[in-house]
C-alpha positions as CSV (number, residue, x, y, z in Angstrom):
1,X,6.8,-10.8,11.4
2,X,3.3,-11.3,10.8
3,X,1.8,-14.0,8.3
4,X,-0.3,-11.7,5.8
5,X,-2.2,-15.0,4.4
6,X,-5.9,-14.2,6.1
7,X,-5.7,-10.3,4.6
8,X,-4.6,-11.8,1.2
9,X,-7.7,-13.7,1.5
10,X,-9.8,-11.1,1.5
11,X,-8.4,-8.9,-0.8
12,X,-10.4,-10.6,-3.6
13,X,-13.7,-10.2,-1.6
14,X,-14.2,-6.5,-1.9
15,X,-12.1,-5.1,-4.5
16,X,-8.8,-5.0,-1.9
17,X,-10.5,-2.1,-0.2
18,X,-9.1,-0.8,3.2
19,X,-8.6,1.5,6.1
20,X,-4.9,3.3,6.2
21,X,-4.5,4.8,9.1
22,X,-1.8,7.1,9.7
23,X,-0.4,9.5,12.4
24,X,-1.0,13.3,12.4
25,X,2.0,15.4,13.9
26,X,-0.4,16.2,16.8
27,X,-0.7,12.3,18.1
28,X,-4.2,11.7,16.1
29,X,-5.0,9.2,13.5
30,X,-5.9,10.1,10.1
31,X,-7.7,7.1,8.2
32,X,-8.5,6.8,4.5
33,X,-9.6,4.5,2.0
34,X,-7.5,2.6,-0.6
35,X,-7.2,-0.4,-2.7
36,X,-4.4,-2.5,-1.2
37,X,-2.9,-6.1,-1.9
38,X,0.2,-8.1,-0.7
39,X,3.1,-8.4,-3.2
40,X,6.5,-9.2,-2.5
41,X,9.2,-6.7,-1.4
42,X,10.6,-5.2,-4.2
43,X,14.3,-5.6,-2.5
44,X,13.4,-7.7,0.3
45,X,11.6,-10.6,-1.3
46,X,9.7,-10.8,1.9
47,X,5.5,-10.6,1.3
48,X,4.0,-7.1,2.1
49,X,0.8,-4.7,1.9
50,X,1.1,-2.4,-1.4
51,X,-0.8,0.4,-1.8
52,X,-0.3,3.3,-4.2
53,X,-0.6,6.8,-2.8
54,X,-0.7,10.2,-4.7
55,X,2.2,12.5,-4.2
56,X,-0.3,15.1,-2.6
57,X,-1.8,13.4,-0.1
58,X,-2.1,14.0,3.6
59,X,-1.8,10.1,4.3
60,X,1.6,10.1,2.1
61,X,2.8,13.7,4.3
62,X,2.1,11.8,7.8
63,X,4.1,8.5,6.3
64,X,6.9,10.6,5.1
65,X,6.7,12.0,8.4
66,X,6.4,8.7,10.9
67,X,6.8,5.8,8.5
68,X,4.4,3.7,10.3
69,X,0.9,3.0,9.7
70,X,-2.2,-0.4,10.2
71,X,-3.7,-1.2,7.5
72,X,-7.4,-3.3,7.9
73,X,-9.4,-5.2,5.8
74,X,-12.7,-6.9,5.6
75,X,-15.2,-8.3,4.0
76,X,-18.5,-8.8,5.8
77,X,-17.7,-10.0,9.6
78,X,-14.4,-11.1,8.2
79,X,-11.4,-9.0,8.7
80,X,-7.3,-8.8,9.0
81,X,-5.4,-6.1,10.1
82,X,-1.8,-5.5,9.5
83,X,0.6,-3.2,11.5
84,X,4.3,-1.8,10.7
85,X,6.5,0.5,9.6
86,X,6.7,1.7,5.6
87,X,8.7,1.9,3.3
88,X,8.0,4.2,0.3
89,X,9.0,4.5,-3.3
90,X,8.4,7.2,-6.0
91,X,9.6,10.4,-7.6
92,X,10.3,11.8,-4.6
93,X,10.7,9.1,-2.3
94,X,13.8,7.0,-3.1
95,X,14.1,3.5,-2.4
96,X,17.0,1.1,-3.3
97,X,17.3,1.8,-7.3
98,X,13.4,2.1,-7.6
99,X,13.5,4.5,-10.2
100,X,12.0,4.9,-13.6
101,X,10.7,1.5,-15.2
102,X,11.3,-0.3,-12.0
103,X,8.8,2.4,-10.5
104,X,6.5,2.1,-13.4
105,X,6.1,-1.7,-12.9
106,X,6.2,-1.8,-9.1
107,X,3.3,0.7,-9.6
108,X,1.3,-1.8,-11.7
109,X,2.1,-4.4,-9.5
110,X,0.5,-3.0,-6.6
111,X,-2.9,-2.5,-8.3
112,X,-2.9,-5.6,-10.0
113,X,-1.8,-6.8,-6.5
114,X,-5.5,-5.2,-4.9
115,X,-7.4,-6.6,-8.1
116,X,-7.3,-4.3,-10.6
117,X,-7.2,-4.3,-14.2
118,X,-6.6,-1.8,-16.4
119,X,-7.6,-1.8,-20.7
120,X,-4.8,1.2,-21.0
121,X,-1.3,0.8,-19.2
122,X,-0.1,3.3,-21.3
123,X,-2.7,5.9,-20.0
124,X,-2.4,4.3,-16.3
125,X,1.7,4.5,-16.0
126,X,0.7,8.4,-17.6
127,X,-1.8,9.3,-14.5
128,X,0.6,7.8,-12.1
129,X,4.0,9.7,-13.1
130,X,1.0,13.4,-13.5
131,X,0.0,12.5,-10.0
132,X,3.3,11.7,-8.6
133,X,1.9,8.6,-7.1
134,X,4.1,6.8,-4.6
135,X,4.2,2.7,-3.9
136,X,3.6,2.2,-0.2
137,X,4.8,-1.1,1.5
138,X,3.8,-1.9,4.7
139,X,6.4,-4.8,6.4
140,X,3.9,-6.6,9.0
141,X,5.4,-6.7,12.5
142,X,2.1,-7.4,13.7
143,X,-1.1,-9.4,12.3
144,X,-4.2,-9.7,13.3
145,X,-8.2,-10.5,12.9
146,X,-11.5,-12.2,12.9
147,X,-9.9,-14.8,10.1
């Protein structure tokens, strides 16, 4: 298992922007942007990459698909890239007993997680349930970077 302690480094740096990178059906990659940060397992305990996806997207369809994806970030010359399988959690994505408020929070936790605030929870936990937003954890089984 990788050590995630160089990515958590530079989640700060650049408002925990990254690459997710995900497999098409066909065998070719699919990257995106997203805000990521590393949290702790919500059943594991064990320190992952979060991100939050919406219930529409491509990226989430390939990941429901092949629940693998590498996630890389940076920050000037600096970067860390993590690789391994997901697992996801959301309205229609069930995980352990990850359901209603334990959703809500793990939700907020993710963002907060990548550096985000927020001045309206209320109105945040609203778009996420409208958008069907699902919390994707990424286990590292492999680590890597320029530091």
């Amino acid at each position: 298992m990788g050590d995630l302690a160089a990515f958590a480094g530079l989640v700060p740096l650049d408002h925990g922007l990254v690459v997710v990178s995900t497999a098409r059906a066909d065998g070719t990659i699919q990257s995106s942007v997203v805000n990521a940060g590393v949290l702790d397992h919500p059943l594991t305990g064990r320190p992952v990459v979060g991100f939050v996806s919406a219930g529409s997207s491509r990226r989430l369809a390939n990941l429901r698909e092949r629940p693998r994806t590498t996630v890389v970030i940076r920050a000037g010359w600096r970067w860390a890239g993590v690789e391994g399988p997901v697992d996801l959690a959301g309205p229609d994505d069930a995980l352990g007993d990850i359901a209603g408020d334990r959703l809500r929070l793990l939700l907020r936790d993710i963002f907060t997680a990548a550096g985000g605030t927020h001045e309206d929870w209320d109105e945040y936990d609203r778009v996420m349930a409208d958008e069907r937003r699902v919390a994707v954890l990424v286990t590292p089984e492999r680590t890597y970077g320029s530091g």
